[in-house]
The first five atom37 places (N, CA, C, CB, O) and aatype in JSON, in Angstrom:
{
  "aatype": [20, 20, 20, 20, 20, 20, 20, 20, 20, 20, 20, 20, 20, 20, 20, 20, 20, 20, 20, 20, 20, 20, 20, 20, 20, 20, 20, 20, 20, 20, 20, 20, 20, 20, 20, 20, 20, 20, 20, 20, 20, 20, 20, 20, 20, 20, 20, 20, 20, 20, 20, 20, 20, 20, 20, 20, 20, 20, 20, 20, 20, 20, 20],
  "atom_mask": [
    [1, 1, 1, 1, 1],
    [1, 1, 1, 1, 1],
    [1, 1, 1, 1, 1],
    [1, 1, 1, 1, 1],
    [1, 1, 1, 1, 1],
    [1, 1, 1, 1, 1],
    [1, 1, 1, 1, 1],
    [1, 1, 1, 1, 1],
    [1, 1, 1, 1, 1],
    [1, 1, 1, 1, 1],
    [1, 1, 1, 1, 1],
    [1, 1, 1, 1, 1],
    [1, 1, 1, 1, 1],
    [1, 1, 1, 1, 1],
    [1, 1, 1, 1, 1],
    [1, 1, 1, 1, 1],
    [1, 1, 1, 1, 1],
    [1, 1, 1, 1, 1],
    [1, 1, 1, 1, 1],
    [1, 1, 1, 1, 1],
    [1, 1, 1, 1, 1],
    [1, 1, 1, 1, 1],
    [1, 1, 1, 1, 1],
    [1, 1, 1, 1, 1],
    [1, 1, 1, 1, 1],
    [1, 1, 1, 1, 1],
    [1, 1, 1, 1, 1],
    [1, 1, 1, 1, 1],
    [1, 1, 1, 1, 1],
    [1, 1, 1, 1, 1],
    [1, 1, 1, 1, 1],
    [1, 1, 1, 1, 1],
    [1, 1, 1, 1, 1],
    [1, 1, 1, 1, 1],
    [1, 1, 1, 1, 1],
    [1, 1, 1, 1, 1],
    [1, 1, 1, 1, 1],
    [1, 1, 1, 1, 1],
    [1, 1, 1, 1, 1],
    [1, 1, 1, 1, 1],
    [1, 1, 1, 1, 1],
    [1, 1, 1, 1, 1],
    [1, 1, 1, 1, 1],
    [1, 1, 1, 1, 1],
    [1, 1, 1, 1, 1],
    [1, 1, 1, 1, 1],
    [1, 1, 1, 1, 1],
    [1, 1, 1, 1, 1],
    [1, 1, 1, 1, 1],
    [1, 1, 1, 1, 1],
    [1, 1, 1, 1, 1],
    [1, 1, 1, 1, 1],
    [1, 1, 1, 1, 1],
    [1, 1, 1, 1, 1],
    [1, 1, 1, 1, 1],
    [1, 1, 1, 1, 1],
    [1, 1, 1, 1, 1],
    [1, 1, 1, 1, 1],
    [1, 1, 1, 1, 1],
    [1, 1, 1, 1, 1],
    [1, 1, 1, 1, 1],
    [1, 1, 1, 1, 1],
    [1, 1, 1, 1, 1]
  ],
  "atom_positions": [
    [[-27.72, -12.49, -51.17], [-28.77, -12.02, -50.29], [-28.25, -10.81, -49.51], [-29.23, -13.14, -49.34], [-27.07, -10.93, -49.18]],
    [[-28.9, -9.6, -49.1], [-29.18, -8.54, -48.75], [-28.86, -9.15, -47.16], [-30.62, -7.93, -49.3], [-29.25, -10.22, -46.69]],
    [[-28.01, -8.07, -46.48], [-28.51, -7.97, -44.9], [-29.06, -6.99, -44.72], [-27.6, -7.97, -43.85], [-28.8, -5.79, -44.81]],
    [[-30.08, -7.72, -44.38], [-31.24, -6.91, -43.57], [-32.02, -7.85, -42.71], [-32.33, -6.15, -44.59], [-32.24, -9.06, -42.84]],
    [[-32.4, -6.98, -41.81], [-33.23, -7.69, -40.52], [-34.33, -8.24, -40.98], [-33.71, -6.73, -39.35], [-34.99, -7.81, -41.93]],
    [[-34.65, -9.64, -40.03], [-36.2, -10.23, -40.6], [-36.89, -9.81, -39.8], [-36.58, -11.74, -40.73], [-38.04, -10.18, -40.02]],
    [[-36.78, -9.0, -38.67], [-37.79, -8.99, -37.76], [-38.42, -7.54, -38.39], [-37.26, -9.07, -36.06], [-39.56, -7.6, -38.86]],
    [[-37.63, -6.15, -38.4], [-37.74, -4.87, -38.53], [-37.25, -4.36, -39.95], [-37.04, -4.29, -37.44], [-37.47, -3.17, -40.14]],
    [[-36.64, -5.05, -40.97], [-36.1, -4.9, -42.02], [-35.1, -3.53, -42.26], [-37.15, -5.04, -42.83], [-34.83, -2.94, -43.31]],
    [[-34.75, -3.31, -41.12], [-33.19, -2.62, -41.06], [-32.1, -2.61, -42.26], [-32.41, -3.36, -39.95], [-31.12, -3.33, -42.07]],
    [[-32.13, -2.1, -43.12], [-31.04, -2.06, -43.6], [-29.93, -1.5, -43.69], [-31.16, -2.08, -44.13], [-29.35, -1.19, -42.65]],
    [[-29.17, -1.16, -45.31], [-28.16, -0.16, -45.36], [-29.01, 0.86, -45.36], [-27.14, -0.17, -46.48], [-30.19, 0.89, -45.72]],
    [[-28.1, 1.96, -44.79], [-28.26, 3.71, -45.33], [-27.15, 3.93, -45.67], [-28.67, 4.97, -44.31], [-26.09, 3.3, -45.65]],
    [[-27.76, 5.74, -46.29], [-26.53, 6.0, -47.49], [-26.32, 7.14, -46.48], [-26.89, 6.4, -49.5], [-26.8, 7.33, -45.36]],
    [[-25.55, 7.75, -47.12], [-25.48, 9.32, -46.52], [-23.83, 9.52, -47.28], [-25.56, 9.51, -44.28], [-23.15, 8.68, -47.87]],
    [[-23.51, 11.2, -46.94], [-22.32, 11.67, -46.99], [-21.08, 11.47, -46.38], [-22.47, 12.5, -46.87], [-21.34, 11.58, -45.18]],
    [[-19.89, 11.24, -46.5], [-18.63, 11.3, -46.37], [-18.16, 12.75, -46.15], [-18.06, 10.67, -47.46], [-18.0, 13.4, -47.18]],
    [[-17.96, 13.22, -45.24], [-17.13, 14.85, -44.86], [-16.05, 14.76, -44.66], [-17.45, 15.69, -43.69], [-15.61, 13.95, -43.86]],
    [[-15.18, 15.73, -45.47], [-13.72, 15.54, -45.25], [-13.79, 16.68, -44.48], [-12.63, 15.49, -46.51], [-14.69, 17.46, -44.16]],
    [[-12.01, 16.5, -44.15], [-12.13, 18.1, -43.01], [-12.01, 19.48, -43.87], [-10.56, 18.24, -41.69], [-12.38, 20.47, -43.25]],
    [[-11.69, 19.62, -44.75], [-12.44, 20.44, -45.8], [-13.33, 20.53, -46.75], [-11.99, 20.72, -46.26], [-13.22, 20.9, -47.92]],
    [[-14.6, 20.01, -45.86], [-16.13, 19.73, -46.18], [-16.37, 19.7, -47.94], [-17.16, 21.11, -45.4], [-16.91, 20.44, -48.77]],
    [[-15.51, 18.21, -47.97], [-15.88, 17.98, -49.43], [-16.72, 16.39, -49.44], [-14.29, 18.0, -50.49], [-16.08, 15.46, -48.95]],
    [[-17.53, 16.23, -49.76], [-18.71, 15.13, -49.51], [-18.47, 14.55, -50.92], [-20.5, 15.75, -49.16], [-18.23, 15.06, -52.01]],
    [[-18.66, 13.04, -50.41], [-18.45, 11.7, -51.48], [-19.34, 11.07, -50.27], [-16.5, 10.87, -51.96], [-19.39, 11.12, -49.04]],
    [[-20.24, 10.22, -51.69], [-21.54, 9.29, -50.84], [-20.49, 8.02, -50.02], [-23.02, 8.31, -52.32], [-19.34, 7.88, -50.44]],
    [[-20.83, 7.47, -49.27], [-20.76, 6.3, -48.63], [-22.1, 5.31, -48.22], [-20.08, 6.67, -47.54], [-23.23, 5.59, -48.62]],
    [[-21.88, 4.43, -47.59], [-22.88, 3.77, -46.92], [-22.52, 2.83, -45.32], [-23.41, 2.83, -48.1], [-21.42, 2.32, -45.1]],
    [[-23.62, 2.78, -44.44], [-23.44, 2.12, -43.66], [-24.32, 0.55, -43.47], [-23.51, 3.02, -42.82], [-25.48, 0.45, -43.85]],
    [[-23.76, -0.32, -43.01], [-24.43, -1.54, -42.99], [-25.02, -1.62, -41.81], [-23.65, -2.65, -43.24], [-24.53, -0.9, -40.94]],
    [[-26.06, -2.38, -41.49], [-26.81, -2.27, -40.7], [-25.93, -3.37, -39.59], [-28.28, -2.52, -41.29], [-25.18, -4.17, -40.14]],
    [[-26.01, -3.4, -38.24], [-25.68, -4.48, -37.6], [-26.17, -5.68, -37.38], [-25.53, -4.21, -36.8], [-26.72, -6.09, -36.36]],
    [[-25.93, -6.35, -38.58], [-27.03, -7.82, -38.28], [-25.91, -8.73, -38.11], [-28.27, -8.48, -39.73], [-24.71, -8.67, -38.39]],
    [[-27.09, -10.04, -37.27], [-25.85, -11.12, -37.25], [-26.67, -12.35, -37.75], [-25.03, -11.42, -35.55], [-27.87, -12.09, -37.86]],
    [[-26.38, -13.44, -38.05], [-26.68, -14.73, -38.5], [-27.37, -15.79, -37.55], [-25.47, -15.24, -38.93], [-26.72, -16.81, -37.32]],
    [[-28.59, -15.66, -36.99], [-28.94, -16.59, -35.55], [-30.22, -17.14, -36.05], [-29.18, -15.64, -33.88], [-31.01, -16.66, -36.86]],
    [[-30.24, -18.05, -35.52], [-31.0, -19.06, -35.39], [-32.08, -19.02, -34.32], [-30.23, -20.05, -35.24], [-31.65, -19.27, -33.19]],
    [[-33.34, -18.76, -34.41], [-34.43, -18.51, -33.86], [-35.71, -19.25, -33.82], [-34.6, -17.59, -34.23], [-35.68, -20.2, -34.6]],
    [[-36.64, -19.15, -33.28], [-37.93, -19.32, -33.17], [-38.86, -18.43, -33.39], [-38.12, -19.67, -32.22], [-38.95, -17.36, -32.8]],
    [[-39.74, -18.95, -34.44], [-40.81, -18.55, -34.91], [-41.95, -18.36, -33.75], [-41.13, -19.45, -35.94], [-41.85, -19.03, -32.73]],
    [[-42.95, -17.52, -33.91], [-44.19, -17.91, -33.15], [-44.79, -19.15, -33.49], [-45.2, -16.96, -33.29], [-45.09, -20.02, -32.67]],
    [[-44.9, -19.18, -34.25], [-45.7, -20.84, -34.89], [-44.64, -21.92, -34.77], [-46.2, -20.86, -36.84], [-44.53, -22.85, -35.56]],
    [[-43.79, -21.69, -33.61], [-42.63, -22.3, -33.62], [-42.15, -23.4, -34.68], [-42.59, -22.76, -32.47], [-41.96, -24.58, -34.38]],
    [[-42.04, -23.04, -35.5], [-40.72, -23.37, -36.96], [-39.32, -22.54, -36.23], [-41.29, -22.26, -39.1], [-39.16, -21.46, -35.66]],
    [[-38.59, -23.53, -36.56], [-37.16, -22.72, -36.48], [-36.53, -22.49, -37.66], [-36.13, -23.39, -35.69], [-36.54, -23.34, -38.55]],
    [[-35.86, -21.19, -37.8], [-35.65, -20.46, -38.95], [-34.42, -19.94, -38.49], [-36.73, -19.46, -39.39], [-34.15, -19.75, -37.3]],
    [[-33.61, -19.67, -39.56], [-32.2, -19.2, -39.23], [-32.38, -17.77, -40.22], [-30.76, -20.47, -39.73], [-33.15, -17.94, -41.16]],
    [[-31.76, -16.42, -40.13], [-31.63, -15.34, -40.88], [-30.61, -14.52, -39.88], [-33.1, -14.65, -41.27], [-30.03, -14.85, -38.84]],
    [[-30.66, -13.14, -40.75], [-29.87, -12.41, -40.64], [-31.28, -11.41, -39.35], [-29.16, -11.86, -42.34], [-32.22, -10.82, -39.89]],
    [[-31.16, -11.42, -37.93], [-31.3, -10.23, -37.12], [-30.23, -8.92, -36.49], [-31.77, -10.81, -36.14], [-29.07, -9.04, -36.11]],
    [[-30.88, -7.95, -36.54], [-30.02, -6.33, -35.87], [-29.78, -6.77, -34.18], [-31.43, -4.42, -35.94], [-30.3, -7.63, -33.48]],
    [[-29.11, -6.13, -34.01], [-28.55, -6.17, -33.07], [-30.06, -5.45, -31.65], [-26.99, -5.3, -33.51], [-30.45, -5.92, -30.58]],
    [[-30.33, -4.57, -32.2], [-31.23, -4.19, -31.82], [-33.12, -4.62, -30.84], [-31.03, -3.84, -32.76], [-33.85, -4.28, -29.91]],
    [[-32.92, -5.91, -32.42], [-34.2, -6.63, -31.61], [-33.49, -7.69, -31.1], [-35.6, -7.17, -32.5], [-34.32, -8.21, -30.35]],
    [[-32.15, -8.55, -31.02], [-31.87, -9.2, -30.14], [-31.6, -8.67, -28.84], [-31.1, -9.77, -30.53], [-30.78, -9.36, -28.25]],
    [[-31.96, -7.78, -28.25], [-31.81, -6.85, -27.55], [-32.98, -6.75, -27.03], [-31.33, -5.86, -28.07], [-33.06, -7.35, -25.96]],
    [[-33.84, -6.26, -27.33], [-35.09, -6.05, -27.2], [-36.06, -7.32, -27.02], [-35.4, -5.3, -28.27], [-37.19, -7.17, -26.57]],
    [[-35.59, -8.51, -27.37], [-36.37, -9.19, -26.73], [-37.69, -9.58, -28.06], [-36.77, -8.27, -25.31], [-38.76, -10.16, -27.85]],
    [[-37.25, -9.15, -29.13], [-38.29, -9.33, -30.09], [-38.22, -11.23, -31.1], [-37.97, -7.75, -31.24], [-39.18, -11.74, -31.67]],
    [[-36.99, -11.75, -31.0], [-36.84, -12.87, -31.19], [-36.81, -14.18, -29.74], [-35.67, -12.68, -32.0], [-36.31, -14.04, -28.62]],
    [[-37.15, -14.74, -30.01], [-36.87, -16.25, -29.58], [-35.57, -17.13, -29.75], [-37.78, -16.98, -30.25], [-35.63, -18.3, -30.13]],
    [[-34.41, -16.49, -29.44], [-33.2, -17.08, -29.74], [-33.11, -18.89, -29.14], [-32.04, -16.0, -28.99], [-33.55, -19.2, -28.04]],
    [[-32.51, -19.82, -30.03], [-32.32, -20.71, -29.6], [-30.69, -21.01, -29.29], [-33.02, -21.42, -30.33], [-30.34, -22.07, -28.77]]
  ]
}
């Protein structure tokens, strides 16, 4: 399984690698998710991968 956010679906991005003599090789970055255990609106509790971002924001129901 993919990390990516359940709330906002955040994932990886790609982009370039710059050396200091601007020679570019792709890389990627992972998104900051973590593994928590939450509440649904229809309160079911559900466990996934959320960003750091909406735990932050106030967009989950952490238990």
């Amino acid at each position: 399984m993919s990390r990516v956010c359940v709330i906002c679906e955040k994932g990886q991005a790609t982009g370039n690698k710059v050396s200091h003599s601007h020679r570019k090789t792709r890389r990627t970055w992972g998104a900051n998710v973590h593994m928590v255990t939450f509440k649904n609106p229809d309160n079911t509790v559900e466990r996934g991968y959320v960003c750091t971002r909406c735990m932050r924001s106030g967009k989950i129901n952490r238990i």
